[in-house]
VOBA-1610 file (N, C-alpha, C; in pm, whole numbers, padded with zeros to 5 digits, always signed):
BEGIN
Unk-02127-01668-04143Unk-02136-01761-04032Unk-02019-01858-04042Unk-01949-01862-03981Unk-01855-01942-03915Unk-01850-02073-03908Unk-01807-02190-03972Unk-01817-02340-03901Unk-01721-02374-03819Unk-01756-02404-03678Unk-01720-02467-03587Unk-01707-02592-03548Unk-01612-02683-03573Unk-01623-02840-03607Unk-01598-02912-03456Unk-01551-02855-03338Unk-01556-02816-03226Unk-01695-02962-03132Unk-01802-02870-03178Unk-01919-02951-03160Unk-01936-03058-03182Unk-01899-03055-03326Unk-01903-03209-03404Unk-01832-03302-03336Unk-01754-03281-03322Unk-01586-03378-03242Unk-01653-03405-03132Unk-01708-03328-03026Unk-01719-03354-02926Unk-01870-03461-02931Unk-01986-03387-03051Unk-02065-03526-03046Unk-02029-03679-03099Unk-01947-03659-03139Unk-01895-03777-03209Unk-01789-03873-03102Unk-01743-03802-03034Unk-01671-03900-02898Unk-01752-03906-02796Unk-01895-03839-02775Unk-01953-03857-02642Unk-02026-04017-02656Unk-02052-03981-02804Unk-02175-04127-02845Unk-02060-04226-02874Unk-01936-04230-02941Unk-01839-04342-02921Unk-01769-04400-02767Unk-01787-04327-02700Unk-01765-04349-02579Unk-01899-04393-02468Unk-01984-04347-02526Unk-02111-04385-02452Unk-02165-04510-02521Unk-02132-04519-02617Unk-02204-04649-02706Unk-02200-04762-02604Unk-02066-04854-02611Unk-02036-05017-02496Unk-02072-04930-02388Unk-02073-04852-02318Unk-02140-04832-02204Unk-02298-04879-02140Unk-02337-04821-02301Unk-02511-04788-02282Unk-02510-04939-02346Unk-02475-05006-02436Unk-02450-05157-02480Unk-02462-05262-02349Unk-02323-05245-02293Unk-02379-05326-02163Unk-02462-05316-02028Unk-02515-05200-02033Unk-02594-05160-01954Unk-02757-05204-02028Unk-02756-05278-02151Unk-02913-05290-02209Unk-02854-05441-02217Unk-02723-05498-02184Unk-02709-05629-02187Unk-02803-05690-02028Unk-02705-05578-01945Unk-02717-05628-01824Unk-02874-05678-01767Unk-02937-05570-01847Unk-03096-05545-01795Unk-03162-05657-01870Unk-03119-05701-01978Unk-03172-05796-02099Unk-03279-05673-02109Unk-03220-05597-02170Unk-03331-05491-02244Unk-03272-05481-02394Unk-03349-05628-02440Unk-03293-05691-02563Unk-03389-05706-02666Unk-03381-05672-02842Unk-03476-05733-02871Unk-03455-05881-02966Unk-03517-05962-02946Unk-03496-06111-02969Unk-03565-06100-03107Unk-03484-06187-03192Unk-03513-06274-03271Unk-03608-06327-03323Unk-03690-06345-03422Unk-03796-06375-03440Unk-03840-06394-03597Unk-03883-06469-03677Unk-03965-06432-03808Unk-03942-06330-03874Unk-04001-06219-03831Unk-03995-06109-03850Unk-03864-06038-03887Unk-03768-06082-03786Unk-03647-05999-03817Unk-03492-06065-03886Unk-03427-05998-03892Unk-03313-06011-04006Unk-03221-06053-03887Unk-03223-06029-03737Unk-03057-06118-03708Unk-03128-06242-03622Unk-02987-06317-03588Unk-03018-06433-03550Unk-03006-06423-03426Unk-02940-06355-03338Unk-02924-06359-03230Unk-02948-06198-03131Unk-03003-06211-03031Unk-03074-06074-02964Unk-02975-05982-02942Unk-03017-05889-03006Unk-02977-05721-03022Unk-03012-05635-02871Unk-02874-05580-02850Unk-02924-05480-02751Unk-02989-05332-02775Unk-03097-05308-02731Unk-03163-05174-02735Unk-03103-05094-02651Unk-03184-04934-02675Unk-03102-04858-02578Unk-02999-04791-02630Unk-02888-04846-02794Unk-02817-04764-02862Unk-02876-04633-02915Unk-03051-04547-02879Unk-03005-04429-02902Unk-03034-04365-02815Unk-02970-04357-02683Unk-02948-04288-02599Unk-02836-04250-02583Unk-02726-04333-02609Unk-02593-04233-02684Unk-02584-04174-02795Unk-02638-04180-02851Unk-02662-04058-02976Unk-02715-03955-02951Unk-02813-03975-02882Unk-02926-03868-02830Unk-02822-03779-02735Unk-02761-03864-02626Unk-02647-03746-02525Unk-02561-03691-02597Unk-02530-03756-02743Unk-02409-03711-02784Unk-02433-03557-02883Unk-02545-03603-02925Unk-02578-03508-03029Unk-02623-03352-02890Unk-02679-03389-02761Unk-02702-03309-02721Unk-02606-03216-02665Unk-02478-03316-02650Unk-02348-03239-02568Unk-02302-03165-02665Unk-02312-03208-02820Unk-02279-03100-02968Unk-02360-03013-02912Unk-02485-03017-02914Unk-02589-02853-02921Unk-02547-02811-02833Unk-02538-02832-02717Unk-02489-02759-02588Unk-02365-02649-02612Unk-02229-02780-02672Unk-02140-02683-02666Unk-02094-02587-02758Unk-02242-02572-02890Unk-02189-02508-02995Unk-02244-02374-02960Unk-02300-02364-02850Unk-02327-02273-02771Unk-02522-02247-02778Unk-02614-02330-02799Unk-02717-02340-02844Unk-02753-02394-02717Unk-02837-02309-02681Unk-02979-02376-02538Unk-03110-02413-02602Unk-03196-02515-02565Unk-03342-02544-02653Unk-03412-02472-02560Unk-03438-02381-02497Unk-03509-02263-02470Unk-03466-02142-02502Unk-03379-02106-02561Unk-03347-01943-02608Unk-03402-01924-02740Unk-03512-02033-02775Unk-03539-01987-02949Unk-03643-02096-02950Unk-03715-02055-03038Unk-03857-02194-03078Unk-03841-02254-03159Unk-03696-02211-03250Unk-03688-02302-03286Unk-03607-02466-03266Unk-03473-02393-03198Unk-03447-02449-03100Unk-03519-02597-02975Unk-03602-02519-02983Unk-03744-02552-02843Unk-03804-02704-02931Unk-03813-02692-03079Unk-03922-02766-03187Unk-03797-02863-03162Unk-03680-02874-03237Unk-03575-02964-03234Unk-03563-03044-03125Unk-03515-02976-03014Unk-03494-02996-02880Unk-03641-03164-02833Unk-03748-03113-02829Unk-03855-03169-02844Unk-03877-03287-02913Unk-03872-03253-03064Unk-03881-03368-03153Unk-03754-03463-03151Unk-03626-03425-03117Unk-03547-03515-03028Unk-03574-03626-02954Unk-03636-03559-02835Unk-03665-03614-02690Unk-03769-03697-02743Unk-03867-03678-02827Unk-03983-03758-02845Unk-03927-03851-02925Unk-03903-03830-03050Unk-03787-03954-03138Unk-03754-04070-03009Unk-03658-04028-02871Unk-03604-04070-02792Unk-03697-04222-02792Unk-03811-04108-02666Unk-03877-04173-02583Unk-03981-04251-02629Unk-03994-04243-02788Unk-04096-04315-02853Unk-04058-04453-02921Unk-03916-04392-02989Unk-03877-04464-03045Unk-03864-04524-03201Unk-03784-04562-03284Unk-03785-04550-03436Unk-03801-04704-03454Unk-03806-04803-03378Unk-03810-04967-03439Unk-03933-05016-03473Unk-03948-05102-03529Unk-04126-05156-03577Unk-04074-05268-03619
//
């Protein structure tokens, strides 16, 4: 099997390029999370940074030639992705 670094490159500039995008677009909305006791910065953080990761990593799978329906396993990744996404990793 072959490594193709191809993919990589391309996820790696979609999410550097999408990052200040998706940044001021969670400024704009104040889709922010604030400050508090609880947390380590002092001043409100924009959310929303993994949705460029998430496009970026997806434009890699895409173009390494991988569809998340041609395989289950595929399908499981693809999935546990989107849910990671939409659920979310902060507490």
């Amino acid at each position: 099997m072959k490594f193709n670094s191809l993919p990589l490159l391309v996820a790696f500039v979609v999410t550097f390029i999408l990052t200040p995008v998706v940044r001021r677009i969670a400024l704009s909305l104040r889709i922010l999370d604030y400050p508090n006791i609880r947390k380590t910065h002092n001043s409100s953080m924009p959310l929303l940074g993994s949705i460029s990761v998430y496009l970026g990593f997806l434009a890699g799978l895409f173009l390494s030639g991988f569809h998340p329906f041609f395989g289950k396993e595929l399908f499981i990744l693809f999935s546990a992705t989107t849910l990671l996404l939409v659920v979310g990793g902060s507490g």
